[in-house]
C-alpha positions in Angstrom: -79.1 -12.5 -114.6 -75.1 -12.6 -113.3 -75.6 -16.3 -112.7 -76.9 -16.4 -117.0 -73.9 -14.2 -117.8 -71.5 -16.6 -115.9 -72.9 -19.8 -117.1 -72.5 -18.2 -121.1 -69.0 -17.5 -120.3 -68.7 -20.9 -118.7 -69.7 -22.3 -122.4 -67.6 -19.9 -124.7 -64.1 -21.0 -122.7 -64.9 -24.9 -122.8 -65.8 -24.6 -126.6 -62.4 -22.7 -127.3 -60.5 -25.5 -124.8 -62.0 -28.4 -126.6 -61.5 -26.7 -130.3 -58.0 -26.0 -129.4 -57.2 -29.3 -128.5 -59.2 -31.5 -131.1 -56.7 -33.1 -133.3 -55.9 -32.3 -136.8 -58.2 -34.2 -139.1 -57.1 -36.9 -141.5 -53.6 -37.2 -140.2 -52.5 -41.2 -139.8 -51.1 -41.8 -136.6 -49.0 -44.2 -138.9 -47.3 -40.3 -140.6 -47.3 -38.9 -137.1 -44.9 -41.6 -135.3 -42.6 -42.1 -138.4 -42.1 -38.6 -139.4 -42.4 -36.6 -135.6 -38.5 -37.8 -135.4 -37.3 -35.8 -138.4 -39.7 -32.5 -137.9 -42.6 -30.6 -137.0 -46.1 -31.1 -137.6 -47.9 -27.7 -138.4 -51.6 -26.3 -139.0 -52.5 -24.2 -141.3 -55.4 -22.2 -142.0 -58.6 -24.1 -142.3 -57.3 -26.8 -140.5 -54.7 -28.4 -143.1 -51.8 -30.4 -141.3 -48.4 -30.7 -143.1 -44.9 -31.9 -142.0 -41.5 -29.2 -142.0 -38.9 -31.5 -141.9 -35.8 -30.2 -140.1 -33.2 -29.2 -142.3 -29.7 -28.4 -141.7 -28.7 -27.8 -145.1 -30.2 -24.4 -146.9 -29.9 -26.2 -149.9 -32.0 -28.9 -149.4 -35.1 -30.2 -151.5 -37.0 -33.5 -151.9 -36.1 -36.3 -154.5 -31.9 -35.5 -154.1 -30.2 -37.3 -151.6 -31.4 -40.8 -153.7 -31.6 -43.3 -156.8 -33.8 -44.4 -159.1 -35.0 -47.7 -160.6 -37.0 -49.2 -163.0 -39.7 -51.5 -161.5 -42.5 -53.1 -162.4 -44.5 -49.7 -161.0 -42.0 -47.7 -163.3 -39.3 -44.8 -161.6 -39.2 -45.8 -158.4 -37.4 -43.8 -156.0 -35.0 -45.2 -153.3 -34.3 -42.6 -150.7 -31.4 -42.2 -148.5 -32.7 -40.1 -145.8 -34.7 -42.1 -142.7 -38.4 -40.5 -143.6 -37.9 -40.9 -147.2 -40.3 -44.3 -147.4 -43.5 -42.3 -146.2 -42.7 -38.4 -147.6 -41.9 -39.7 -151.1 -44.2 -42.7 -151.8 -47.3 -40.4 -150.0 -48.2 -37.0 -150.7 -46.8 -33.8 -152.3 -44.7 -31.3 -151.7 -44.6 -27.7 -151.4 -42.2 -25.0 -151.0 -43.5 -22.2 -149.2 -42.1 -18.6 -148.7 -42.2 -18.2 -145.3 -41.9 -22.1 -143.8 -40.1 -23.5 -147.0 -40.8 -27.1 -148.1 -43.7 -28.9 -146.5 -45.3 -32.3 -147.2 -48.9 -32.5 -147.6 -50.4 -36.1 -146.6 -52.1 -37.9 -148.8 -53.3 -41.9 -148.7 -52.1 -42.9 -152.4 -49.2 -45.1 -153.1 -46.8 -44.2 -156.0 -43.3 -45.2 -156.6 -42.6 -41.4 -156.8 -45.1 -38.5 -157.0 -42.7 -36.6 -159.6 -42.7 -34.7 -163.1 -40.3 -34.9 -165.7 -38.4 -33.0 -168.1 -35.7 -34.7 -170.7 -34.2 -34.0 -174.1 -31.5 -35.7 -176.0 -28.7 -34.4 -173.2 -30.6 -34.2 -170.0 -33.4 -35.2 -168.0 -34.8 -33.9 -165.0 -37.6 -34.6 -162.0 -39.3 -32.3 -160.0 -42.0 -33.2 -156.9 -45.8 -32.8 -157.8 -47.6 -29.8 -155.8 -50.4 -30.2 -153.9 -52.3 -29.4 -156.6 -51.9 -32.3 -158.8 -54.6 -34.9 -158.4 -54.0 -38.4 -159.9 -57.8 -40.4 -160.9 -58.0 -43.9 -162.5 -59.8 -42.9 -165.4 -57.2 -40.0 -166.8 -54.0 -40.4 -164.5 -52.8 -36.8 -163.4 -54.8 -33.7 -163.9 -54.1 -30.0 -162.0 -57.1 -28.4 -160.0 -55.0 -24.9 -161.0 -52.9 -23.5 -163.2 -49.6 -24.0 -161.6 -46.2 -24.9 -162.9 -43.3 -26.0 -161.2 -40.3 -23.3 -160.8 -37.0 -23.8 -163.3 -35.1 -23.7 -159.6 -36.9 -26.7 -157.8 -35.9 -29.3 -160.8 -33.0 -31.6 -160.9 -31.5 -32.4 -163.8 -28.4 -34.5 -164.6 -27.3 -36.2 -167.7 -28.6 -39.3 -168.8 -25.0 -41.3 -168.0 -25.8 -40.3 -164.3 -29.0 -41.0 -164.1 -29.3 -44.3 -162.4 -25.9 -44.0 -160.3 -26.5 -44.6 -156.6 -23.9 -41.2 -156.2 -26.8 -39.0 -158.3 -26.2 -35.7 -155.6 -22.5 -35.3 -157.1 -24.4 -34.6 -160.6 -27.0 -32.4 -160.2 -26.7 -29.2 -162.8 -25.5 -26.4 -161.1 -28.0 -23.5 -160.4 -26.6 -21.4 -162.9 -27.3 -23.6 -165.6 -30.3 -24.7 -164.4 -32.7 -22.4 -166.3 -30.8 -22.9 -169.5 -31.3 -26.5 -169.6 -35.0 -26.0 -168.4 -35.8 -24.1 -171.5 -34.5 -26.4 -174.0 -35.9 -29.7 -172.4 -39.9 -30.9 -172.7 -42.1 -31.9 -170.1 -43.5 -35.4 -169.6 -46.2 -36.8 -166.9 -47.2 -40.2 -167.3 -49.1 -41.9 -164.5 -52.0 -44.8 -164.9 -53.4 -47.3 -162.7 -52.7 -51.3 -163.6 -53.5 -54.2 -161.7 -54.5 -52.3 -158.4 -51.4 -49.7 -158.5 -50.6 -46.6 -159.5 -47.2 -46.5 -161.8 -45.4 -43.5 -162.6 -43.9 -44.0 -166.1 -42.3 -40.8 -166.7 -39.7 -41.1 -169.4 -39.9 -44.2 -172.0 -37.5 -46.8 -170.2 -36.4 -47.4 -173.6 -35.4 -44.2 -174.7 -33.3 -44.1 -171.2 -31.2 -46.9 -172.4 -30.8 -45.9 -175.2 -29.4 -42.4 -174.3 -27.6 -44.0 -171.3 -26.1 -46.9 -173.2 -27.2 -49.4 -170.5 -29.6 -51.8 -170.2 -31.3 -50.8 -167.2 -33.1 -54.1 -165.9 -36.4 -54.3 -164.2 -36.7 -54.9 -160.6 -39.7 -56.3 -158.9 -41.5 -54.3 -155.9 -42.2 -56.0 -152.8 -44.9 -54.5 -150.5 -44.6 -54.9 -146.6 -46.5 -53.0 -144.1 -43.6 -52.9 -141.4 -41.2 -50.3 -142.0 -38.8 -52.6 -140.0 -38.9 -54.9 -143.1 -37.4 -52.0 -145.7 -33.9 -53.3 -145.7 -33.3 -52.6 -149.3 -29.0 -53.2 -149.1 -29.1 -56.9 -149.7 -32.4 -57.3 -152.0 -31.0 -54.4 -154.6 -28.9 -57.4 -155.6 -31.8 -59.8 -156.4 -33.7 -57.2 -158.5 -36.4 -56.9 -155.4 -37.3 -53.2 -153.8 -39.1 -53.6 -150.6 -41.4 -50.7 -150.1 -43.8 -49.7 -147.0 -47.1 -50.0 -148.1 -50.0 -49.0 -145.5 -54.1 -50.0 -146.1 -55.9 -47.2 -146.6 -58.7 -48.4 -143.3 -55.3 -47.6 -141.3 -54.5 -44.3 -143.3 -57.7 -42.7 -143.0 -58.8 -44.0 -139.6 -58.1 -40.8 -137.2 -57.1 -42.3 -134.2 -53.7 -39.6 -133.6 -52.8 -39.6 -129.4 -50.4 -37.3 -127.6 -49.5 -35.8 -130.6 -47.3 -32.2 -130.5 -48.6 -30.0 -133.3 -47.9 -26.4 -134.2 -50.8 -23.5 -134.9 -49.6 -21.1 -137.1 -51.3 -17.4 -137.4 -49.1 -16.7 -140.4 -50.8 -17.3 -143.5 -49.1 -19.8 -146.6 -48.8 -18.8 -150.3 -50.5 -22.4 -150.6 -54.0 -22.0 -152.1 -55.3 -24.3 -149.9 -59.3 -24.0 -151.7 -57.7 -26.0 -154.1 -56.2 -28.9 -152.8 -57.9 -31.6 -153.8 -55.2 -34.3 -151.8 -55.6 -36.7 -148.6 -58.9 -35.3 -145.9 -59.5 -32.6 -148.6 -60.1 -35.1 -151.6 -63.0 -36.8 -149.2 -64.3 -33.5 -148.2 -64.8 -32.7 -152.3 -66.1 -36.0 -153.2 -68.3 -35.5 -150.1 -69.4 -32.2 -151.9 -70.2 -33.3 -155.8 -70.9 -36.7 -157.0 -68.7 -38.5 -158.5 -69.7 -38.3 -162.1 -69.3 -34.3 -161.9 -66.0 -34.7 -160.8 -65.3 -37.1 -163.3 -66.6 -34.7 -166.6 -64.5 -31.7 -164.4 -61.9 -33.7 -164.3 -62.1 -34.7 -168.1 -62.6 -31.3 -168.9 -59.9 -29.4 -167.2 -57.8 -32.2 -168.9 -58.8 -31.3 -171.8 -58.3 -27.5 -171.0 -54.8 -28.4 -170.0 -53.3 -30.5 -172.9 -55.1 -27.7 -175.2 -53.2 -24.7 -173.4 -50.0 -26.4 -171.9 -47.7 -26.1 -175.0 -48.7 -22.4 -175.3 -48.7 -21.6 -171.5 -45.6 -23.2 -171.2 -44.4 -20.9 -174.6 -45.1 -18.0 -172.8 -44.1 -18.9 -169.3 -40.7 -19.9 -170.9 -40.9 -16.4 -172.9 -41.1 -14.5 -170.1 -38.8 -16.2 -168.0 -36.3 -15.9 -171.0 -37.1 -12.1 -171.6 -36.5 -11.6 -167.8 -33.3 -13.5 -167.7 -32.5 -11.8 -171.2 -33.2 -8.3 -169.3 -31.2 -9.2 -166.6 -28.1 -10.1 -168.7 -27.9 -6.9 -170.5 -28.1 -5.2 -166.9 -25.3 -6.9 -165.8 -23.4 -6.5 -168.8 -24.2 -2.9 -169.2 -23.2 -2.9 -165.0 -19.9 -4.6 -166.0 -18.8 -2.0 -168.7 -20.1 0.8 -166.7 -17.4 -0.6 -164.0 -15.0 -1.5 -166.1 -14.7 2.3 -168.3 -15.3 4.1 -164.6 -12.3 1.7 -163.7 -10.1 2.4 -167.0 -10.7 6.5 -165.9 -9.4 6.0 -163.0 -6.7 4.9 -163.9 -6.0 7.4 -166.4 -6.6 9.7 -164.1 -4.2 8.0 -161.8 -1.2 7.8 -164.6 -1.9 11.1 -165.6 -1.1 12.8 -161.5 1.3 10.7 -161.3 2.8 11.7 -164.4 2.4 15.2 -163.3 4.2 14.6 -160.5 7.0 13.4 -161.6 7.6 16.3 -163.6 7.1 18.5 -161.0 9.8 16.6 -159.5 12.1 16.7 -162.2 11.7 20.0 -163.3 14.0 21.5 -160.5 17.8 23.2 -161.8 20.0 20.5 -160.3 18.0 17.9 -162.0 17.8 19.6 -165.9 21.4 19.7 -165.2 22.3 16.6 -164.8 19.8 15.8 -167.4 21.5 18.1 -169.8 25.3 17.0 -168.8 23.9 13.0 -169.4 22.6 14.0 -172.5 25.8 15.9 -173.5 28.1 12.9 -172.5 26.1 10.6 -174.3 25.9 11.9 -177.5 30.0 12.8 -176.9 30.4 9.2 -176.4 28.7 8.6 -179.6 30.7 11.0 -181.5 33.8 9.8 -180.5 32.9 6.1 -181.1 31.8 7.1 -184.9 35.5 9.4 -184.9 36.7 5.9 -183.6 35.1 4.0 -186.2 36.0 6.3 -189.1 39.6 6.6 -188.2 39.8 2.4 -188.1 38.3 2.1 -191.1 40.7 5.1 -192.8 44.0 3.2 -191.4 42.5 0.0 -192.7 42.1 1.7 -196.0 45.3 2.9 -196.1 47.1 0.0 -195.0 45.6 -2.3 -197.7 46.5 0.3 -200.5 50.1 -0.2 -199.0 50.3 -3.5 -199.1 48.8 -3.6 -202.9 51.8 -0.8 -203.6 54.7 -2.6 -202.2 53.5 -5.8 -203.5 53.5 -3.7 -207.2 57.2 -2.0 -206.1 58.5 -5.7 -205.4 56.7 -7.4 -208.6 58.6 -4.2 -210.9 62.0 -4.6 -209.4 61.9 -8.3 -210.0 60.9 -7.8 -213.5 63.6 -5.0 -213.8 65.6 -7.7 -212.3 65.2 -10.1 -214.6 65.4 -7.7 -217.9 68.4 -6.5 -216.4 70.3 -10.2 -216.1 68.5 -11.7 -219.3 70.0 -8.6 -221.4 73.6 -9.1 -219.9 73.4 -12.8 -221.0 72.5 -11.9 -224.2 75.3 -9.4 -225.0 78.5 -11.9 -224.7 77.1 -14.3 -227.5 76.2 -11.5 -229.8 79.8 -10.0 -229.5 81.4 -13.7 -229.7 79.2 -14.2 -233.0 80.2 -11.0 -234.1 83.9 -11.5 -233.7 83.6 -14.8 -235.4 82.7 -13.0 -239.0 85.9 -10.4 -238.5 89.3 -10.9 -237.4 89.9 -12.0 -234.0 91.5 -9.6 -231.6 93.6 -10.3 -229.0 92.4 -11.9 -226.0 93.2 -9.0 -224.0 92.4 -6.7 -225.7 88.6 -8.6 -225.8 88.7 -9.0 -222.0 89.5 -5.3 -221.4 86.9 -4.1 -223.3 84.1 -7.4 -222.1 85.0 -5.9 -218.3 84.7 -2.4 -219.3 81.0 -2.9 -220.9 79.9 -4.4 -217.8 80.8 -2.2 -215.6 78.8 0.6 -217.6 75.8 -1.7 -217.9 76.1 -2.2 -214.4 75.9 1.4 -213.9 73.2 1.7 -215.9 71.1 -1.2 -213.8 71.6 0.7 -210.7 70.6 4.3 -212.1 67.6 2.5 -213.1 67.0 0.8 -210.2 67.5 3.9 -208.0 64.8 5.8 -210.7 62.2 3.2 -209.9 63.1 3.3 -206.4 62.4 7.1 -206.0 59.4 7.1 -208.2 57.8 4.4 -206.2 58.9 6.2 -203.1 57.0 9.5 -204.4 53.9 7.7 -205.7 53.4 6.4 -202.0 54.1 9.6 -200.5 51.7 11.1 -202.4 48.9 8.2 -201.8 49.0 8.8 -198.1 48.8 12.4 -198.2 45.6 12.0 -200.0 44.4 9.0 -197.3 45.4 11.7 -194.9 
């Protein structure tokens, strides 16, 4: 019985040993060596492998650090960063809460596995989840109901689109949403001539809103990532791209591999990946024709509901975001009247204080004496004013009456010597008609009426001269 017991145990350890170390299924060896450089490969629940890359920036997301080209395949993606020919030509991506962005493998080829968004300013890109599924017959079709966040897209405007400097464009986060909400989304893939192409936006309406003409570049397809020297053959209008068969894609031949287990759980719903080892599992499931009508139908499905989804998606985003605004307004004039009390409150202590201060005796007396000698000091310079203006005043009435005094006198003057011409030809003509006296007797009497009419010139004078005299007495008593 103990040797039964042992033997179990035996069993139970070397199933556990060899589950542990059996390798994660339908990983290419191919993704293993190019990407095991640049990050970690991880398990998930149920056995899904995906790829962290290790990022330095905080800010970092697929389909930045880039340019893109139009090619015979249509947007083509030329990445800057070493794994950027495997992660972005294979797969999807997916940002998780608690790893962040993973890459889920997958064996089709595409120029880019992106989404777009564009109006008549802007257009934008975002990577594909795992839950987008591309088959020949209908291109791109979603096993859920899942749309991309506003915050993982890039937009840029069109003049900026092709530059080979597109991460010094990229709409700033705070932006982002606004430009999100007024652009529409576009997904374009098909299958010609043995490839997939991603034609996202028309090529022409890209020239046109970019003014350029955008030329079309041919795709070369090598299977030796040594041969992806793309600096010289961007000049010929060639893009080399790595290009793997399928055989060596799905052929699961990964040795001395490092892989993590994780025990925490993703926000991925992995049930519904439909992508890379999980796609064969489903096919393996249902036959094809079921997955085809599914497939046709949850097409249907989603070009029936995506304009009003995406209506009420971008509703309540916008309601959200409109919510949030009025918090942080009302926030901002909740600060800024608790601010302007304080500072009333501020002025009014201070205030206080300084009359508190200035209340004491010494200081209402010097207050009061200030005051005082001010509105002396005004007093006296009106008294100053008045009295300047009175002498004026006074002065100019002087000048008018000695000007009158001197204009009188003249006149007196001139009365006085045109009268005393006059009388010696009126007596001479008088004589003439009578008898003619002596001439001495004529000479003592001409002498004699001088002399009184001489007196009588000075008592006038000296009568004007007294009145005149008076009359400016009496004007500047009344100036006075």
């Amino acid at each position: 019985m103990k040797k039964l017991i042992f033997g179990s145990l035996v069993l139970v350890l070397l199933s556990i040993t060899n589950t542990q170390a059996k390798p994660p299924v339908g990983v290419s060896v191919q993704f293993y060596n190019a990407l095991s450089p640049y990050g970690s490969w991880v398990e998930l629940d149920y056995g899904l492998v995906v790829w962290r890359p290790t990022i330095i920036r905080v800010d970092w997301s697929p389909y930045r650090q880039g340019r893109w080209f139009w090619t015979s395949d249509g947007w083509y993606w030329d990445s800057y960063e070493p794994f950027g020919y495997v992660v972005y030509h294979y797969g999807r991506w997916y940002y998780d809460d608690y790893y962040g962005w993973i890459w889920i493998p997958d064996y089709d080829y595409a120029p880019s596995w992106v989404e777009w968004r564009y109006d008549d300013d802007y257009i934008g890109w975002a990577p594909l989840p795992p839950y987008a599924v591309f088959s020949i017959s209908i291109g791109i079709h979603f096993s859920m109901d899942y749309y991309t966040p506003y915050y993982h897209w890039n937009f840029v405007r069109y003049r900026h689109f092709c530059d080979p400097y597109l991460y010094n464009y990229y709409v700033g986060p705070t932006y982002r949403y606004r430009v999100y909400s007024n652009t529409r989304y576009r997904n374009e893939f098909d299958y010609y001539n043995g490839n997939i192409r991603n034609r996202g936006v028309d090529i022409n309406y890209v020239r046109q809103r970019t003014g350029n003409e955008l030329r079309e570049r041919d795709i070369i397809r090598v299977n030796d990532p040594g041969q992806l020297d793309n600096t010289t053959n961007r000049e010929r209008d060639q893009i080399r791209t790595f290009v793997a068969s399928r055989d060596e894609l799905t052929r699961d031949n990964v040795r001395n591999v490092q892989f993590e287990k994780s025990e925490r759980k993703t926000t991925m719903n992995i049930d519904k990946i439909e992508i890379g080892d999980r796609k064969r599992e489903f096919s393996d499931k249902n036959s094809r024709d079921n997955n085809l009508n599914r497939d046709l139908d949850k097409k249907k499905e989603v070009t029936r509901n995506d304009s009003k989804d995406r209506e009420q998606y971008t509703n309540r985003d916008q309601n959200k975001r409109n919510e949030n605004d009025r918090n942080i307004f009302e926030n901002k004039k909740n600060v800024q009247r608790n601010d302007e009390s304080d500072k009333r409150r501020d002025n009014k202590f201070n205030q206080n204080k300084n009359d508190q201060k200035n209340n004491t005796p010494e200081i209402k007396r010097n207050q009061n004496d200030n005051r005082n000698r001010e509105f002396q000091e005004k007093r006296n310079d009106s008294n100053i004013f008045k009295r300047d203006v009175t002498v004026e005043k006074r002065n100019e009435i002087n000048r008018e009456n000695y000007t009158q005094r001197n204009n009188q006198n003249d006149q007196n003057r001139f009365n006085i010597q045109k009268r005393n011409d006059e009388q010696p030809r009126q007596y001479t003509t008088q004589q003439r008609n009578t008898e003619t006296p002596k001439f001495d007797t004529w000479k003592q009497q001409n002498v004699k009426r001088n002399e009184s009419n001489n007196n009588r010139s000075n008592d006038n004078s000296n009568r004007n001269f007294n009145s005149n005299r008076n009359n400016e007495n009496k004007t500047r008593q009344k100036s006075r």
